[in-house]
C-alpha positions in Angstrom: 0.0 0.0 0.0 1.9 3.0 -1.4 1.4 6.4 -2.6 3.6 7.7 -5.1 3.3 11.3 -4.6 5.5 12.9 -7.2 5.0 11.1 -11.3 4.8 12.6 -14.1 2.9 9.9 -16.2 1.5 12.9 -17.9 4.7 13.6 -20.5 6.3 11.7 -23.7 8.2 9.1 -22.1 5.1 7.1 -20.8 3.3 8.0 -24.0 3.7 4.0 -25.7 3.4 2.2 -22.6 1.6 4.0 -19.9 -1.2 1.1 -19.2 2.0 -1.6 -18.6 3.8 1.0 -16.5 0.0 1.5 -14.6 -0.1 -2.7 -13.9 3.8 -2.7 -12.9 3.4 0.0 -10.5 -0.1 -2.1 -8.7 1.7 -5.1 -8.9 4.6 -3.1 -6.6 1.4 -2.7 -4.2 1.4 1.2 -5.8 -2.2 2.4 -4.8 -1.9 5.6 -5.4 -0.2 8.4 -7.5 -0.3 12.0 -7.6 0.2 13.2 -11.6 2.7 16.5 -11.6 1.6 19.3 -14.1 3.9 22.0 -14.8 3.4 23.6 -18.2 0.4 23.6 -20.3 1.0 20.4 -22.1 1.6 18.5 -19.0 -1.2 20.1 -16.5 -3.6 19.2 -19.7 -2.7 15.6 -19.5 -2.5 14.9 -15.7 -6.5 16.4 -15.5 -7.4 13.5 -18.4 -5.7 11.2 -16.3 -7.0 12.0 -13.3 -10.1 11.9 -15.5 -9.9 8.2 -16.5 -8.3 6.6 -13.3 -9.7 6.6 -9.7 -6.3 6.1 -8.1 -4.4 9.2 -9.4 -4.6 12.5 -8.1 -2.7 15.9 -9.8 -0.5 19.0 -8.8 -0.9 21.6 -11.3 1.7 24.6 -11.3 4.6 26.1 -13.2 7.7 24.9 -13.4 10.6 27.7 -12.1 12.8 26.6 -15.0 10.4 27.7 -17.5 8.9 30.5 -15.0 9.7 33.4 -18.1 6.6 32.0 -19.9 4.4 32.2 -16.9 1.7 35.0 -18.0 -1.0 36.0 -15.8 -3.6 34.4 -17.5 -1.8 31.0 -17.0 -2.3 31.7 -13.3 -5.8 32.3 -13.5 -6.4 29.1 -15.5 -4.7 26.8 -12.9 -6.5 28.6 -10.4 -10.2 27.5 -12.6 -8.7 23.9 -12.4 -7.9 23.7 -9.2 -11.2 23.6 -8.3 -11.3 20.1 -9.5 -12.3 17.8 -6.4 -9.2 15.5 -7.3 -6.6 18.9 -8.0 -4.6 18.3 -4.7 -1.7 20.8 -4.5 -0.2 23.5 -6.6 3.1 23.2 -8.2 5.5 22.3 -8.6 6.5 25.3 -8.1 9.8 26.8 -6.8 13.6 27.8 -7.4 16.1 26.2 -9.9 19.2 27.2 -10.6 21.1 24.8 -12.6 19.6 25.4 -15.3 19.6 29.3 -16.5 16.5 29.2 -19.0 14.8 31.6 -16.4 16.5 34.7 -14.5 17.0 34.2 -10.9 14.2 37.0 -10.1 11.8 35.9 -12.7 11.3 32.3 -10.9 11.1 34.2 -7.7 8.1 36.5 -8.9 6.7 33.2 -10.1 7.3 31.8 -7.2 5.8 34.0 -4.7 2.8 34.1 -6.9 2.1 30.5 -6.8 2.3 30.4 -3.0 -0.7 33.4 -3.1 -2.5 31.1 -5.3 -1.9 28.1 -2.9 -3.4 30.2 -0.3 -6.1 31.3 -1.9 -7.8 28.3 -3.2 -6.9 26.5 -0.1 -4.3 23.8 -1.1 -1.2 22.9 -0.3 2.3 23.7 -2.1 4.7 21.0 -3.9 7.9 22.9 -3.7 10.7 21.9 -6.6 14.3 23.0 -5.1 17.4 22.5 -7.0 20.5 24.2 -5.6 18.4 26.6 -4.4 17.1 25.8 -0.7 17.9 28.8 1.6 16.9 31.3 -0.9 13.6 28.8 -1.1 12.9 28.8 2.4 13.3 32.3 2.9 10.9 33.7 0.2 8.2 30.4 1.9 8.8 31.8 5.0 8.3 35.6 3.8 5.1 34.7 2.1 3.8 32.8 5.1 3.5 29.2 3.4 2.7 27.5 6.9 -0.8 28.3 5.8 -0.9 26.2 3.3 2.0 23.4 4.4 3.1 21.1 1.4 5.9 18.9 0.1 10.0 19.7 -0.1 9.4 17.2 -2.9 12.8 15.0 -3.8 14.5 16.6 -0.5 18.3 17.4 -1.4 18.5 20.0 1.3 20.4 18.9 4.5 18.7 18.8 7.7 18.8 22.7 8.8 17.1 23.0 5.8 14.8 20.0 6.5 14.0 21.5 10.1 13.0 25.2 8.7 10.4 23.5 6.3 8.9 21.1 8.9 8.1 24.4 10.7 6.5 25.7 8.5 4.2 22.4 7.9 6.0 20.8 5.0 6.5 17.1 4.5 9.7 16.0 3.2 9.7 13.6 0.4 12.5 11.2 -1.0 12.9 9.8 -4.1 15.7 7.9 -5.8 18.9 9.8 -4.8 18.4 8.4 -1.0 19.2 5.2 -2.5 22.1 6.0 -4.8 25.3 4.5 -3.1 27.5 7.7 -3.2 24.3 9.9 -1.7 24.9 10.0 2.3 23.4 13.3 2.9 19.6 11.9 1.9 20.3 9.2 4.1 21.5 11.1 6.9 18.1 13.5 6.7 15.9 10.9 5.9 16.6 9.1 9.3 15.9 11.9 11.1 12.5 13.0 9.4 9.5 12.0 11.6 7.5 9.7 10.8 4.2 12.0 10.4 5.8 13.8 7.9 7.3 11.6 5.6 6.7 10.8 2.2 8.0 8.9 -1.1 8.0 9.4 -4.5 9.5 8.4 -7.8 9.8 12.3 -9.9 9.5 9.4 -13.0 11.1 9.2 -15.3 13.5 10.9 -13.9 16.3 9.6 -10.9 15.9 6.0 -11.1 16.4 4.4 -7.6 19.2 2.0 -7.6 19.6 -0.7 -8.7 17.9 0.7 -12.0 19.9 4.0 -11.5 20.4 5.7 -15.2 17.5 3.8 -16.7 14.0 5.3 -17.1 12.3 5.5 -13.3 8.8 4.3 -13.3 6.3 4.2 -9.9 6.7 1.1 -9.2 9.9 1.5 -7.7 8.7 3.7 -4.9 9.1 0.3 -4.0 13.0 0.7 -3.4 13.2 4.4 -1.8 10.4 2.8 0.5 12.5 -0.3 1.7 15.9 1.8 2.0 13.8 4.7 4.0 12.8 1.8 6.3 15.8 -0.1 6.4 17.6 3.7 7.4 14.5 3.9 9.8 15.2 0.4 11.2 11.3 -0.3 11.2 9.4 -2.4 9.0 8.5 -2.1 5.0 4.7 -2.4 6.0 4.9 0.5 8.5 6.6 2.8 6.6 4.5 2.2 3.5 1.1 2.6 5.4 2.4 5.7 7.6 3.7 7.3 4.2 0.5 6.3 2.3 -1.4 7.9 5.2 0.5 11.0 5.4 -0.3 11.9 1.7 -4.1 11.0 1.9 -4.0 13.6 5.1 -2.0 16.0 3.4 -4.2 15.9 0.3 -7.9 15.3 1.8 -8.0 12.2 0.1 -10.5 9.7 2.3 
């Protein structure tokens, strides 16, 4: 019984086999899966999906990397969907600064706007951070983002960061990297996390969980960053997957 809170089933690289990938990841004991939009093409295809299966839920938001194509209007129509009794969250949302599509101030407005949104339809935030995490905690603490609470979703932050965003309400969320061999830090922060605010997730395709590292990450190896976050944990698989599972369906007023 596990909730894969972070796929994105909803772009190309699921496209020719998304029904097989589907019976993999309930065969893993996957039960649910929350769809990540972040650009028109994508939020598009996580509301049909959400549309056609009873198990998935969606986060709709913009993406920070491509935050210079966020208009107004794009706002306003993710605000309409939201109102969608299976829209969970908004995002993901955030900082990123590897990549340099985006100016640093740009994903910030962005940013900051998405969080009002969050607040205003009453839902909470999925927060995408890449080399970015005090400048992201800052601006969620400036724009008071306890309100809504949310997910430090694929957590590479270290555990000051981890502790500023637990008071603020967020869950933290591992994926893949706590898994990789070379990755200490995830491991370090995961084992300290509590239990009530926890979570797993895949980001598929992307960051494959060893031992499938490099090749194409599908849900139903939320499997693997389940077992290892136990194993860290030094509790059982079963407990972790049900206190997980039941930490999303809180989180997103599922049940």
């Amino acid at each position: 019984m596990l909730f894969d809170t972070h796929v994105h089933l909803n772009i190309d690289e699921f496209q020719e086999d998304l029904q097989a990938t589907i019976d993999r990841a309930k065969e893993a004991g996957v039960e649910k899966m929350n769809v990540v939009g972040f650009d028109h093409e994508t939020i598009n295809k996580a509301m049909e999906l959400i549309d056609t299966y009873d198990f998935m839920y969606a986060s709709i938001g913009w993406h920070p990397v491509d935050a210079v194509d966020m208009t107004d209007r794009d706002l306003e129509w993710i605000e309409e969907l939201s109102a969608h009794p299976k829209v969970v969250a908004i995002g993901e949302t955030g900082l990123d600064y590897h990549w340099d599509k985006s100016p640093a101030d740009v994903q910030k407005e962005a940013f900051r706007k998405q969080i009002a949104l969050a607040k205003k339809v009453n839902l909470p935030l999925v927060i995408h951070d890449r080399e970015a995490h005090q400048d992201i905690v800052d601006i969620l603490k400036e724009e008071n983002a306890a309100e809504t609470g949310g997910i430090m979703h694929c957590f590479g932050g270290d555990l000051n960061i981890a502790r500023q965003a637990l008071d603020m309400d967020f869950h933290i969320s591992f994926g893949g990297p706590v898994t990789f061999k070379n990755a200490q830090l995830p491991k370090d922060v995961a084992k300290e996390i509590p239990m009530d605010r926890l979570l797993v997730e895949t980001d598929c395709p992307f960051l494959a969980p060893h031992p499938n590292r490099g090749k194409r990450n599908e849900p139903a190896y939320v499997k693997l960053v389940a077992e290892k976050i136990a194993e860290l944990k030094e509790i059982p698989f079963e407990e972790l997957a049900e206190r997980t599972t039941g930490n999303a369906e809180k989180l997103f007023r599922i049940n």
